[in-house]
C-alpha positions in Angstrom: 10.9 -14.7 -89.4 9.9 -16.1 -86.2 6.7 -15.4 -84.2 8.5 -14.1 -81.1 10.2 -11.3 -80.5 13.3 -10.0 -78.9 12.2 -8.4 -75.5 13.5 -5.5 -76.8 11.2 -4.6 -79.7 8.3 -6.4 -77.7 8.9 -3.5 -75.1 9.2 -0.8 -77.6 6.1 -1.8 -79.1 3.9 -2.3 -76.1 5.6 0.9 -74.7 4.4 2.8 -77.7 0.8 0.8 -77.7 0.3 2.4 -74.4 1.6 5.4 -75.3 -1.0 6.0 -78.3 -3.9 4.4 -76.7 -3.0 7.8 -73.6 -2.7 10.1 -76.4 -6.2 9.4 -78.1 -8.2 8.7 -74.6 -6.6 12.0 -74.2 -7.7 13.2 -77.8 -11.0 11.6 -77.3 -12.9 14.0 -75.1 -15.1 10.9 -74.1 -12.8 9.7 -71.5 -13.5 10.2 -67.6 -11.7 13.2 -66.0 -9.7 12.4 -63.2 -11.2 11.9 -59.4 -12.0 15.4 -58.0 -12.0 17.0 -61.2 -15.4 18.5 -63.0 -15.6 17.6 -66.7 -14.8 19.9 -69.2 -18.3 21.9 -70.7 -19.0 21.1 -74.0 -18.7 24.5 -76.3 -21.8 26.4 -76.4 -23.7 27.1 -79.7 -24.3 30.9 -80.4 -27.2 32.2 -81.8 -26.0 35.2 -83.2 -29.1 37.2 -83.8 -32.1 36.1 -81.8 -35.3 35.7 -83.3 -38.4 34.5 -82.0 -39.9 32.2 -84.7 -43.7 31.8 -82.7 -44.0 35.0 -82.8 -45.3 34.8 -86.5 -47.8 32.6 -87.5 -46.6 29.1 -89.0 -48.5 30.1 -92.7 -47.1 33.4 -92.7 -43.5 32.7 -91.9 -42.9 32.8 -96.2 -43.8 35.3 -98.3 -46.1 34.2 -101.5 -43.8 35.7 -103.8 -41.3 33.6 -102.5 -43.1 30.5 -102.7 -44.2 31.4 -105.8 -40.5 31.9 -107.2 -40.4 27.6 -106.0 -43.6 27.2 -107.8 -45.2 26.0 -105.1 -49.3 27.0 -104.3 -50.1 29.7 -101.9 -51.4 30.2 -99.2 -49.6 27.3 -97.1 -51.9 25.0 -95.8 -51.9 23.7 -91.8 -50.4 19.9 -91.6 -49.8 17.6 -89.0 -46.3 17.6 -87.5 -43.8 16.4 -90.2 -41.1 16.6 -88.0 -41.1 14.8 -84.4 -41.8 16.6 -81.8 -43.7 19.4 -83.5 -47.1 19.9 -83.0 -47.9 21.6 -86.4 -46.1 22.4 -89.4 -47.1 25.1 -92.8 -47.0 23.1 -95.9 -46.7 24.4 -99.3 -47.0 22.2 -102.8 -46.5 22.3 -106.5 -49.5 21.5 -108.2 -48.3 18.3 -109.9 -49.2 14.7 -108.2 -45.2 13.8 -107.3 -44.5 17.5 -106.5 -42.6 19.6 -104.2 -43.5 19.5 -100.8 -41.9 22.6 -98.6 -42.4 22.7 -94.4 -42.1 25.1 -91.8 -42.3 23.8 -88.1 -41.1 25.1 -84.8 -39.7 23.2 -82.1 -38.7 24.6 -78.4 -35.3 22.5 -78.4 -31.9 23.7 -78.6 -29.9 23.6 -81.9 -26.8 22.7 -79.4 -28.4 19.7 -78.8 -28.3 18.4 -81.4 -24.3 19.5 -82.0 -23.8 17.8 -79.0 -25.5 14.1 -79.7 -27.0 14.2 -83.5 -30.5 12.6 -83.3 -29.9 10.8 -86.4 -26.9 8.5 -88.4 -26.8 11.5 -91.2 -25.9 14.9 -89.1 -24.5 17.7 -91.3 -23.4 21.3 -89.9 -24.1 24.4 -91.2 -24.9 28.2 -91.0 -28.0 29.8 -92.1 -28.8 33.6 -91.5 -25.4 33.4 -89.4 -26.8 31.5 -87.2 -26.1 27.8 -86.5 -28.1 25.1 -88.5 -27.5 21.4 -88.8 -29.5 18.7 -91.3 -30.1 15.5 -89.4 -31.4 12.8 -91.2 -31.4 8.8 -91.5 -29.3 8.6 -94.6 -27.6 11.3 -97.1 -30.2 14.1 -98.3 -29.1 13.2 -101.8 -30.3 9.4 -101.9 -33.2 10.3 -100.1 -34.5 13.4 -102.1 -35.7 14.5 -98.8 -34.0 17.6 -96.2 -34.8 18.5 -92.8 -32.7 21.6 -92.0 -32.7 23.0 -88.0 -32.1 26.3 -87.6 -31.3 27.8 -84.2 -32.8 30.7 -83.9 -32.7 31.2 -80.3 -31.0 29.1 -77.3 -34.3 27.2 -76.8 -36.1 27.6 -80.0 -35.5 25.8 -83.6 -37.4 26.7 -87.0 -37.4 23.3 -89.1 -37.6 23.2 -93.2 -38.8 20.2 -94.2 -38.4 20.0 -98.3 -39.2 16.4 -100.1 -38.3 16.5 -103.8 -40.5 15.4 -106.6 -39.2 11.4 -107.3 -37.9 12.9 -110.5 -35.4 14.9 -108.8 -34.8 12.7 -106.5 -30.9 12.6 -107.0 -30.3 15.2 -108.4 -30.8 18.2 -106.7 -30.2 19.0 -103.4 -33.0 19.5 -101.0 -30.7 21.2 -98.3 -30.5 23.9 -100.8 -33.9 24.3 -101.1 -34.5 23.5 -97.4 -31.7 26.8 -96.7 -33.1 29.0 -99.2 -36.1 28.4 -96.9 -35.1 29.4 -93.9 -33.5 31.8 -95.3 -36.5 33.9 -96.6 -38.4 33.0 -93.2 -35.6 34.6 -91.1 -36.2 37.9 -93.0 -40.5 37.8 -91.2 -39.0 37.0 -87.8 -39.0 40.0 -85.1 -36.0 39.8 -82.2 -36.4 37.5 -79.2 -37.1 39.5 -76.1 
């Protein structure tokens, strides 16, 4: 079989080339809308049931029974940020030396956001409370033993768990799970947004 081609096929093929490469610009959603038109809006992100999570103070946000039912110490203790952009976080432990580490943080960003351009190579969506969530991480939760779930709980307001597994579990549990059971129980302390 020879290297060229009848003009025929050569058509057909370049016809339907161009053809596919319309049909995924079009597909794309990244492609530029035509002159005079606006671009489409990108779908909004609903917060269901708006709470406002600074309302509640960072160390109260779980209950001790409920920390206690994770084993880890109460009260939580006031850390540093351990998630960018937050300026504190609540931190709660197992007592072991490689333990469970559990964080509550709030951020004033939105949750769309980060639907929109994911912060981070690992982005996950999901739905916590009914409200929109999304784990964003540098690599898969899993290999890292380590979650950091977002939770929108208003347009302009997040409420981060932070959960880092004990190198022992590392593998094989999840820490999302963890990290939603979390937010989860914290939902339940938060009054409405006004």
């Amino acid at each position: 079989m020879g290297v060229v081609m009848s003009g025929f096929k050569r058509g057909s093929v370049l016809g339907a080339g161009l053809a596919l490469t319309s049909l995924l610009a079009a597909c794309s959603g990244g492609a530029e809308p035509p002159a005079g038109e606006t671009p489409q809006e990108q779908p909004k992100v609903a917060v269901n049931n708006p709470k406002d999570a600074s309302a509640v103070p960072l160390c109260s946000l779980l209950s001790d029974d409920f920390a206690r039912s994770l084993e880890l110490q109460t009260p939580g203790e006031h850390v540093p940020q351990m998630v960018s952009g937050a300026g504190e976080a609540c931190e709660w432990r197992s007592d072991e030396a490689d333990s469970l580490s559990v964080s509550l943080s709030v951020l004033d960003r939105k949750i769309a956001d980060y639907y929109a351009k994911p912060p981070f190579p690992y982005f996950s969506e999901r739905s916590v409370a009914g409200n929109p969530a999304a784990v964003t991480l540098d690599s898969d939760p899993m290999q890292l033993g380590i979650c950091d779930l977002y939770l929108g709980t208003q347009e302009n307001q997040m409420l981060v768990s932070q959960v880092i597994l004990p190198s022992t579990d590392k593998g094989k549990k999840d820490p999302c799970q963890v990290a939603q059971q979390t937010l989860e129980a914290a939902v339940t302390t938060l009054p409405p947004a006004k």
